[in-house]
N, C-alpha and C positions, 0 to 999 in steps of 0.2 A: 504493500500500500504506500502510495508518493506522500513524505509527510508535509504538512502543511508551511510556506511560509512562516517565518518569523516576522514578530510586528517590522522589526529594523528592515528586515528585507523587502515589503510592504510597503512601506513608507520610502524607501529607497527607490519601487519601482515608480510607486504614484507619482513621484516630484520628478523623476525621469522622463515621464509621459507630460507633467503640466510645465516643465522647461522646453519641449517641443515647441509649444503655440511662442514661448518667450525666445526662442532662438528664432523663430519665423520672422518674428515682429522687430527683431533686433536690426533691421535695414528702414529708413527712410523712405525709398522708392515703395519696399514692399506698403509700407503705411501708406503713403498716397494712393496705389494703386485697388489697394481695402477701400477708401475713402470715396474715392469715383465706382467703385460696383456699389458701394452703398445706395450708390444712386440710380442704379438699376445695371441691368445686363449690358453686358457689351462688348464689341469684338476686340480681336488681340491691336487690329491696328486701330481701333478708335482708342482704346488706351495708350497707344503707343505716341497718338495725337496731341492727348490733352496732355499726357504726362509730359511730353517732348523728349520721350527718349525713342528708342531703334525699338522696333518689333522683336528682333535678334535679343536684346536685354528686359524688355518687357515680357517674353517667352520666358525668358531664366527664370525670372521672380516669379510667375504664375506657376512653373515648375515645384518650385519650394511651397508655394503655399498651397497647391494641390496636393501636395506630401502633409503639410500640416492638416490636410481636410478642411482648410477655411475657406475653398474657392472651388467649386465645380463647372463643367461647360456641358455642353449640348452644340453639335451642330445643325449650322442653318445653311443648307446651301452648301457654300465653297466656304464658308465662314464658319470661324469656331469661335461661340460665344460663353462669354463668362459671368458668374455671377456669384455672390455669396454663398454659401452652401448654406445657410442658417441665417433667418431673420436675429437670432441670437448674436450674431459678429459685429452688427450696425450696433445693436445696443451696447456693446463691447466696447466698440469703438469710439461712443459717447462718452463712454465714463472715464473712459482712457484721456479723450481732450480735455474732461474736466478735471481730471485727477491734475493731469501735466500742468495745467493753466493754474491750477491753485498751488500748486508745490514748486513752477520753477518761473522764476521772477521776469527769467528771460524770455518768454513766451510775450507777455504783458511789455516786454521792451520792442519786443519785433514788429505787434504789429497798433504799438504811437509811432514807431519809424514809420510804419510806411502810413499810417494816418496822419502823420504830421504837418503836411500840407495841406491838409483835410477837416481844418476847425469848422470849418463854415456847414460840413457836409452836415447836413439837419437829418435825423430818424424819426418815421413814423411805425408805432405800433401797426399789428396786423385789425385790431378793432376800427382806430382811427382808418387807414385803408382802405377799411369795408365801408365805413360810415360815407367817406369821399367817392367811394365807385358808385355807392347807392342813389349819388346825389347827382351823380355825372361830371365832378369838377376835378378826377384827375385820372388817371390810367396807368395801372398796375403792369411792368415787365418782368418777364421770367427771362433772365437772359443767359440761365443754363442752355446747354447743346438740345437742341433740339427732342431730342431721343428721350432723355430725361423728362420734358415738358409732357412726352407721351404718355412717361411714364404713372405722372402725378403731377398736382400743382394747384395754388391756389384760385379760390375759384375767381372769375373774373378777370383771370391774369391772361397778358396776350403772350405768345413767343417771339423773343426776338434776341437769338441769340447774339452772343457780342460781336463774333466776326460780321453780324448785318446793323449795327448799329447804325453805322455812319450814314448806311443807304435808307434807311428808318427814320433818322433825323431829319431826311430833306422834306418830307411829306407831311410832318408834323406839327399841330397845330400848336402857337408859343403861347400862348392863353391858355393852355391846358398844360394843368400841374402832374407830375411823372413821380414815381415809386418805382422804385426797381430791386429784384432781390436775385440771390442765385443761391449755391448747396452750403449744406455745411458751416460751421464757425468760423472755416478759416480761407471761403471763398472768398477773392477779391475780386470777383468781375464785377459786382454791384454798385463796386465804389469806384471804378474805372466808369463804368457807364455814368453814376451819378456826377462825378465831376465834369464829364465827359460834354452833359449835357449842360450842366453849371455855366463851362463856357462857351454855349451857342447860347445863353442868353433865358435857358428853360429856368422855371422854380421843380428843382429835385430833388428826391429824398431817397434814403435808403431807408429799405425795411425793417425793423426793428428783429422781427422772426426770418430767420431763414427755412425756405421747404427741404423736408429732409424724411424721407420713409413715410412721407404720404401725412406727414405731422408737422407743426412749427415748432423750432428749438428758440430759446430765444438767446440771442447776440451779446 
């Protein structure tokens, strides 16, 4: 009869198995590319887009974390698409930015750097938002990739992602006040579009909640 495990050996293998998901997650790229399937499914080279790196290198890291079980795919086509393996990893991944944001100081330093030109940039709550669409006095953008917008979004919001902005702006009524939001805590397209608008002369705001798993986080 095989005898049984000791506790030591038990707990040796446990913490062997939950160091797996923490050696996965031990790369940058991998956490980005967690961070964009958050946002729904998608191909090896639409991640390789947004992320700006190679297919070639974007391939590696999906390798690793299909090893850890955090990423599964399904093909479509000629296309092999990827996505969470578990609504569980998004929520992971929330507590993971909050944990970070609250314990390393430098977090909170990175991004008044890149606000810091940005005093003027005004937030509106997702209530206020609604109160204003309801009223017809401003228009709400989603200016995640398109794909994403399919995925989920708030309601009222048009798409337009940021590479069509500029072609967006020319058609646009300047009497009419603009909201714009995109994924995540730590997307910056909203505040690119908001200032973006700022200087054609628009009154713009950025979202207070970002859309994120079909729910608003707030900012």
């Amino acid at each position: 009869m095989e005898s049984l495990p000791s506790a030591r050996e038990f707990k040796d293998e446990l913490y062997r198995q939950y160091a797996r998901i923490g050696k996965c997650l031990s790369s940058d790229k991998r956490l980005e590319i967690l961070s964009l399937l958050s946002q729904g499914p998608k191909s090896v080279e639409r991640l390789a887009q947004q992320s700006e790196m190679s297919v070639a290198n974007v391939s590696r890291h999906l390798q690793i974390l299909l090893d850890a079980r955090l990423v599964k795919f399904h093909k479509q086509g000629t296309y092999v698409i990827y996505s969470l393996s578990s609504p569980e990893i998004a929520d992971f991944l929330l507590a993971l930015w909050r944990v970070s944001e609250s314990q390393l100081a430098e977090i909170t330093r990175i991004k008044e750097d890149f606000l810091q030109h940005s005093d003027d940039m005004q937030t509106l709550s997702l209530d206020e938002v609604m109160a204003k669409l309801e009223a017809g006095t401003i228009i709400l953008l989603d200016v995640r990739p398109a794909g994403e917008y399919e995925e989920g979004h708030f309601p009222g919001a048009i798409s337009v992602p940021i590479d069509e902005i500029d072609a967006y702006i020319q058609n646009l009524d300047p009497d009419v006040e603009v909201a714009a939001y995109c994924r995540g805590p730590y997307c910056v397209y909203s505040a690119e579009v908001v200032k973006k608008l700022q200087e054609k002369g628009f009154t713009a705001y950025r979202l207070a909640e970002e859309y994120r798993n079909g729910a608003s986080m707030v900012k």
